[in-house]
C-alpha positions in Angstrom: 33.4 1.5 24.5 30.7 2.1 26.9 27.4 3.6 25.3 25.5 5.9 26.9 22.3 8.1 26.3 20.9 7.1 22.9 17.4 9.1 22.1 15.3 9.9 18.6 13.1 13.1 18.0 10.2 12.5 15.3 9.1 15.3 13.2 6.0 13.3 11.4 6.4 13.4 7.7 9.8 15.8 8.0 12.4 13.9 10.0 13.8 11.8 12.6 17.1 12.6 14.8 19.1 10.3 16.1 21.8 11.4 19.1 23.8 9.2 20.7 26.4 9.5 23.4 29.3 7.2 24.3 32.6 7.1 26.0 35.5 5.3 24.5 39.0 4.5 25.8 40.4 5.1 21.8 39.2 7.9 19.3 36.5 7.0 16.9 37.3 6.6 13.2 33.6 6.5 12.2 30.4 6.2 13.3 27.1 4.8 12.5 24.0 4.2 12.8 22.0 0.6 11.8 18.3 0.8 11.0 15.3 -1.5 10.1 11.3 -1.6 10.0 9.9 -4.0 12.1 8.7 -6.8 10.7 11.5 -6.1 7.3 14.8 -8.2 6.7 16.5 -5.7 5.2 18.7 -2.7 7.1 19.8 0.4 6.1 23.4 1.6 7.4 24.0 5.6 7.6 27.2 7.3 8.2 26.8 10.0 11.3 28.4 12.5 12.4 30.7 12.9 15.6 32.6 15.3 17.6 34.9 14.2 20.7 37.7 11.4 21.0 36.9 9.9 24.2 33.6 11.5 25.2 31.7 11.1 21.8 28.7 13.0 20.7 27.0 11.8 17.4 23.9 12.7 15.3 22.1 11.5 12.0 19.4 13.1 10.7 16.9 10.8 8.6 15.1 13.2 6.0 11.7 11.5 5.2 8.9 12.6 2.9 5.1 12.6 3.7 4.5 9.2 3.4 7.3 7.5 3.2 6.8 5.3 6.5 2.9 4.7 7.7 1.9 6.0 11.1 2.9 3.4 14.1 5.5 1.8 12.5 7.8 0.6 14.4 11.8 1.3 14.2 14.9 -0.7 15.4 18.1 0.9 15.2 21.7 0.4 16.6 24.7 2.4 16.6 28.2 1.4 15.9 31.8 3.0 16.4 34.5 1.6 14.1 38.6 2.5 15.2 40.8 3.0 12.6 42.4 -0.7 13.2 38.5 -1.5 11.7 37.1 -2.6 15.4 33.6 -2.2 15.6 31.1 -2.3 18.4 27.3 -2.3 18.6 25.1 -1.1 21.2 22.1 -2.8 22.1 18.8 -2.5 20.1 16.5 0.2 20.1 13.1 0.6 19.2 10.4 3.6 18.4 7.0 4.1 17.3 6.8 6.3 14.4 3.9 8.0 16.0 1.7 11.3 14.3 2.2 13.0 17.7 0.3 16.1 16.7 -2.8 14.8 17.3 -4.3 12.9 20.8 -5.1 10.1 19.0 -8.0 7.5 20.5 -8.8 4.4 19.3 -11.1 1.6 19.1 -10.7 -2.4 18.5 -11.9 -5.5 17.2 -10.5 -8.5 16.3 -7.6 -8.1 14.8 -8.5 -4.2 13.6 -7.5 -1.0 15.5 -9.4 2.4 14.3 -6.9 5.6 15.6 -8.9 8.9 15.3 -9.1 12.0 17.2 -11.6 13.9 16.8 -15.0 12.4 14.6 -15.9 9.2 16.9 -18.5 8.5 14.8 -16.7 8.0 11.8 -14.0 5.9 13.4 -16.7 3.2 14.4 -17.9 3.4 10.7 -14.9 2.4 9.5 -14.7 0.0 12.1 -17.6 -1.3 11.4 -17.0 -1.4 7.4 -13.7 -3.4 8.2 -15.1 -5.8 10.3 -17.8 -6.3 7.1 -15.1 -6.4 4.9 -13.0 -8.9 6.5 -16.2 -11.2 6.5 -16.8 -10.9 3.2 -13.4 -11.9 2.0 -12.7 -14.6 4.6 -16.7 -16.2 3.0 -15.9 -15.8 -0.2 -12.3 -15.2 -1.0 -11.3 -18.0 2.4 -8.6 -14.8 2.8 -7.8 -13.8 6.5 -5.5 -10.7 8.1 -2.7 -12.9 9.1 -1.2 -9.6 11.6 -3.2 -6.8 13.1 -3.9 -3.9 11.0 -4.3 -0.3 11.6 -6.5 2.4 10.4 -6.0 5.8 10.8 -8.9 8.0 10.2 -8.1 12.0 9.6 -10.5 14.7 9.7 -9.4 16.5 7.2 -6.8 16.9 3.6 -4.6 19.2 5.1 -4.0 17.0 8.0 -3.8 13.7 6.2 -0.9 15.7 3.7 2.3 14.4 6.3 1.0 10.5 6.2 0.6 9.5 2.5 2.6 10.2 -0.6 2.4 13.6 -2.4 2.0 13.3 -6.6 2.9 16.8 -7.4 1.6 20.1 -6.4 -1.0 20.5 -8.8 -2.0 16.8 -8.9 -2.7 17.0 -5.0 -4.4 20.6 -5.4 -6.7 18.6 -7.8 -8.0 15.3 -6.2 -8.8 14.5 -2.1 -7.3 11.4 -1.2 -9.8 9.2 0.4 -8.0 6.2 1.5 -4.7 4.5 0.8 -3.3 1.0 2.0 0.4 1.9 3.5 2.4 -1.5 3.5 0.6 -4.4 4.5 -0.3 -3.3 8.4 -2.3 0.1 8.4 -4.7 2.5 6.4 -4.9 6.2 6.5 -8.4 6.6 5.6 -10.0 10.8 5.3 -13.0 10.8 7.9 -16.8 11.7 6.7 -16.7 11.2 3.3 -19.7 9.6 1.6 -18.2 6.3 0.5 -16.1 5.9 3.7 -17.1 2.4 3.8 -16.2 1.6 0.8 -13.0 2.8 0.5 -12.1 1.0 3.9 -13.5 -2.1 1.9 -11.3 -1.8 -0.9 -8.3 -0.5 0.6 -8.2 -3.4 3.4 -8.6 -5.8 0.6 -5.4 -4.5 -0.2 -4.0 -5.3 3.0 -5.1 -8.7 3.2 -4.3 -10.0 0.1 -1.0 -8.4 -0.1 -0.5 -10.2 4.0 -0.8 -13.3 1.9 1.1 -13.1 -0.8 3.7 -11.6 1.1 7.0 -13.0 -0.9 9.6 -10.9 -3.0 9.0 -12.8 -5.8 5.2 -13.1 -5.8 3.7 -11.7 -9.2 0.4 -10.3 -8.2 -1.1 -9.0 -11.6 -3.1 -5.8 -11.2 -6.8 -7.3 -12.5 -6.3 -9.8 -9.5 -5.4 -7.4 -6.9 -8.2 -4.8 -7.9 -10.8 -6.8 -8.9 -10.4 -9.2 -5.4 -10.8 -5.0 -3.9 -13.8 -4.6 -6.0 -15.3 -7.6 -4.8 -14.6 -6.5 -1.4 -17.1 -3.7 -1.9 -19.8 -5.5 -2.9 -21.9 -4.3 -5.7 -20.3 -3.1 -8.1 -21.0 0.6 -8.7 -22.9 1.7 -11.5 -20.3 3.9 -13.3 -18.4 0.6 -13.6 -21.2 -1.2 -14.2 -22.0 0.8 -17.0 -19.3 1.0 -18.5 -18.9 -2.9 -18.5 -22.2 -3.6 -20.2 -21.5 -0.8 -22.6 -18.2 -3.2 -23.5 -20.3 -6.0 -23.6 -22.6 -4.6 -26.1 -20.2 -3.7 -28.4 -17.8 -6.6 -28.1 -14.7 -4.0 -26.9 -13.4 -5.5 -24.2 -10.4 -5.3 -22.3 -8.0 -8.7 -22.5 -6.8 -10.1 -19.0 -3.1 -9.7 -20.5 -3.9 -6.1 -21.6 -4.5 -6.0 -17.7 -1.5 -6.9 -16.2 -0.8 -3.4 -16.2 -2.9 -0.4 -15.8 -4.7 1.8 -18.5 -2.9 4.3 -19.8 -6.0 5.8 -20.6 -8.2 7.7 -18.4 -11.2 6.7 -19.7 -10.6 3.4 -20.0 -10.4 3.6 -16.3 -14.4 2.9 -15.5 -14.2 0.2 -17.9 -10.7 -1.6 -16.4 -12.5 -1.6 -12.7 -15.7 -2.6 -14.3 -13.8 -5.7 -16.1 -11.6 -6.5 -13.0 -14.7 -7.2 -10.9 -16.3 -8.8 -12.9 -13.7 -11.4 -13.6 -12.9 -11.9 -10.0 -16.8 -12.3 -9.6 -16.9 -15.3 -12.2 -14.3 -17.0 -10.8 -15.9 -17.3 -7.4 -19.1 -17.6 -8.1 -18.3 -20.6 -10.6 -15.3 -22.6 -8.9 -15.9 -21.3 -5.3 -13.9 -20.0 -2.6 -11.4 -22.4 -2.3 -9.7 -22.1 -5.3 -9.2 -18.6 -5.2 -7.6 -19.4 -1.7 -5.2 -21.6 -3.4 -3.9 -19.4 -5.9 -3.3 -17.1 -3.3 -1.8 -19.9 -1.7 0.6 -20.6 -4.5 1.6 -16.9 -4.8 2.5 -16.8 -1.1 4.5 -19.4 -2.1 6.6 -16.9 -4.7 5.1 -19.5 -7.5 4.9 -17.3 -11.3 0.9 -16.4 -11.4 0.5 -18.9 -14.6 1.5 -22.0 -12.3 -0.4 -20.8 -9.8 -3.0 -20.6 -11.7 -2.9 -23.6 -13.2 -2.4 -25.6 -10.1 -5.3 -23.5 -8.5 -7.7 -23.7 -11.3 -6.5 -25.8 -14.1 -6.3 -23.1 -16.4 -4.3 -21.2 -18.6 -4.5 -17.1 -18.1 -6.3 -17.3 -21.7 -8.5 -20.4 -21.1 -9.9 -18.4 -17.9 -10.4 -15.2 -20.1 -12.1 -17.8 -23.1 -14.5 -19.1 -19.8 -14.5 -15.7 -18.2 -16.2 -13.7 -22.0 -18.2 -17.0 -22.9 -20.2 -16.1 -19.5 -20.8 -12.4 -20.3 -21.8 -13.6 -24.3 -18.8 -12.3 -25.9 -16.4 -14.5 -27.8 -13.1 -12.5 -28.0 -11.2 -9.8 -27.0 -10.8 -6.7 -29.4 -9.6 -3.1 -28.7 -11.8 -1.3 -25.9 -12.8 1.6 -27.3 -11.4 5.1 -26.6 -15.0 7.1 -25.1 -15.8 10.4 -26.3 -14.0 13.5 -24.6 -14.1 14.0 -20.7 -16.7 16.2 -19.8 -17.1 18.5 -16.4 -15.1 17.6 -13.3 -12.1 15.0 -13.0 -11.2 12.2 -11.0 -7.5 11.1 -11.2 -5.4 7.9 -11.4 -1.9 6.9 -11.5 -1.7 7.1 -15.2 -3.4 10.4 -15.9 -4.8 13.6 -14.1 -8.9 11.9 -14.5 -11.6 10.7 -15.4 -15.2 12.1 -15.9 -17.4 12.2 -13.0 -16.8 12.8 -9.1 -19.6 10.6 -8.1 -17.6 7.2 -7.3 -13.9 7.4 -5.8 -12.0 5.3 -7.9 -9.3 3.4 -6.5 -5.8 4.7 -7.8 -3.3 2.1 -8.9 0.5 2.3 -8.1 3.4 3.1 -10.6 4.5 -0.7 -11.3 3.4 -1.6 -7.7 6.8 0.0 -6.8 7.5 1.1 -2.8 8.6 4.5 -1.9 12.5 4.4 -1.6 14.1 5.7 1.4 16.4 8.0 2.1 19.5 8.4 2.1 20.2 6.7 -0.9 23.1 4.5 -1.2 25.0 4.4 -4.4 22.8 3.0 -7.4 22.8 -0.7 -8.5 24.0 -1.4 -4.9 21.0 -0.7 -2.8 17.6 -1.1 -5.0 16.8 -4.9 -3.3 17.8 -3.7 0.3 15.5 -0.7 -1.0 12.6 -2.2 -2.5 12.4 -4.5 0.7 12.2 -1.9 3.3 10.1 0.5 1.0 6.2 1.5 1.8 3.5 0.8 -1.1 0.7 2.7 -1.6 -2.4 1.9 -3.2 -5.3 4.7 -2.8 -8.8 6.3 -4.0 -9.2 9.4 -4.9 -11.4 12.3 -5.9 -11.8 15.3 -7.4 -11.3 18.6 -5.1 
């Protein structure tokens, strides 16, 4: 078997084609072609198609979704020919950037942050600057650091931001602007010259970072950790989530930490679960200190359950910390948050729901279960979903409304 010319074409957000041709002294019985993310353990195998006996021509098409890989991943992939006696060979590796080629991208650098943009300079060194901020404030307080290079794409516009993140469905996406999302645990897509562009870089490199360090399959990151260590990353907290937290605090209605392993089904519990999720995550630095929040990230790197981690980090119990946690803010116990009045005037939107009331304050849309985007083509069920789930890109975003 002697390979020759193997080449990929990238259509961003539609497809990639793989060709590949080969001589061989015996006809082929099948071919294929081996693929991985960089960086992943897990590979996808895909059967191709061929034409020829001894001079062998052979293509597979890899249908993608927006989204479903970030910009500037990078791709290994082999091929292998199999006779019918079941003798295989491989060619060498190849690799490929997964590159948004319709755009002359530009880009700028610090540290261990790369801004892409192509056309609003000004905006790209904003978020630039708003990561290198960030970054500060959670390697002060939070003693968490980018352990790889991250990248942050910044687009000037919905329309041309569609290809790189996940759609929702038509009238979801025709609803709400998606300001930022965190694609795996290397790169941003960010929307260029919005209002609280520093923010969202803020929250959604938290993301990032946190997830860098906790990067084990069996990690248990519960959603009021990963949010509120986001919130933090902001800085103050904003004052729709403010309010809504002292309105809570008033009436004694708060949320429970284990009501917030998972997020509200509720729209309008949405200010209040943000609010609540900061706020914890602000009590626990501010009374035990950076270091043992470092540790419990520490211990969930580790794949350690979150109770023992907590308990090793902080001597605590998930209910002791809550017990601490409402003792500070004057309230004694949890009871039912509850439900606000009617939504009223524009919407923003989250996982869970189409909104929220307001369009003042992007909030920061969770994930279905935290769950990556699977990847085509899918194998048979049951046989693929770890492969799947280890290859797969999450996505954790703000929105607003249109």
């Amino acid at each position: 078997m002697r390979f020759g010319a193997m080449s990929q074409e990238v259509t961003f957000g539609r497809q990639v084609v793989f060709h590949l041709a080969a001589e061989s002294d015996r006809p082929p019985d099948s071919v294929w072609l081996i693929y991985q993310l960089a960086g992943e353990q897990a590979t996808n195998s895909a059967k191709a198609d061929f034409n020829g006996e001894k001079s062998i021509t052979a293509i597979w098409r890899w249908v993608l979704d927006p989204g479903e890989m970030a910009p500037g991943d990078i791709v290994h992939y082999r091929w292998a020919v199999e006779d019918a006696d079941g003798n295989r060979v491989e060619s060498q590796e190849q690799s490929f950037s997964y590159d948004d080629s319709r755009f002359k991208w530009q880009q700028l650098q610090k540290g261990d942050l790369t801004v892409y943009y192509y056309k609003d300079a000004q905006s790209a060194q904003q978020v630039l600057d708003a990561g290198t901020a960030a970054l500060a404030r959670l390697q002060t307080d939070v003693g968490a650091a980018t352990t790889r290079p991250v990248r942050m794409y910044v687009y000037a516009s919905k329309s041309d931001m569609a290809l790189a993140i996940p759609p929702r469905s038509q009238s979801f996406d025709a609803q709400t602007i998606t300001l930022g999302m965190a694609m795996g645990k290397d790169a941003l897509v960010l929307l260029g010259g919005e209002a609280d562009l520093s923010g969202t870089v803020a929250h959604e490199l938290s993301h990032v970072v946190v997830h860098q360090l906790v990067d084990n399959p069996f990690s248990q990151l519960p959603p009021w950790l990963d949010e509120g260590l986001a919130m933090y990353a902001e800085g103050a907290l904003p004052p729709r989530n403010a309010s809504a937290l002292q309105s809570a605090i008033r009436s004694g209605r708060l949320l429970s930490l284990q009501s917030m392993t998972s997020y509200p089904g509720d729209p309008r519990l949405v200010d209040l679960f943000y609010g609540e999720v900061y706020s914890v995550v602000n009590y626990m630095i501010s009374t035990y200190g950076r270091d043992k929040m470092q540790e419990l990230l520490a211990g969930l790197g580790k794949g350690q359950p979150f109770e023992d981690s907590l308990q090793q980090a902080y001597g605590l119990t998930e209910a002791e910390l809550q017990s601490q946690w409402f003792a500070s803010l004057g309230v004694s116990a949890a009871v039912p948050a509850a439900t606000p009045g009617p939504a009223s005037g524009k919407q923003q939107s989250t996982t869970a729901s189409p909104g929220v009331t307001g369009t003042a304050l992007p909030i920061p849309t969770p994930p279905p279960a935290n769950l990556p985007v699977q990847r085509k083509p899918l194998l048979p069920c049951g046989a693929t979903l770890l492969p799947l789930v280890a290859i797969g890109v999450w996505g954790l975003s703000r929105r607003r409304a249109a």
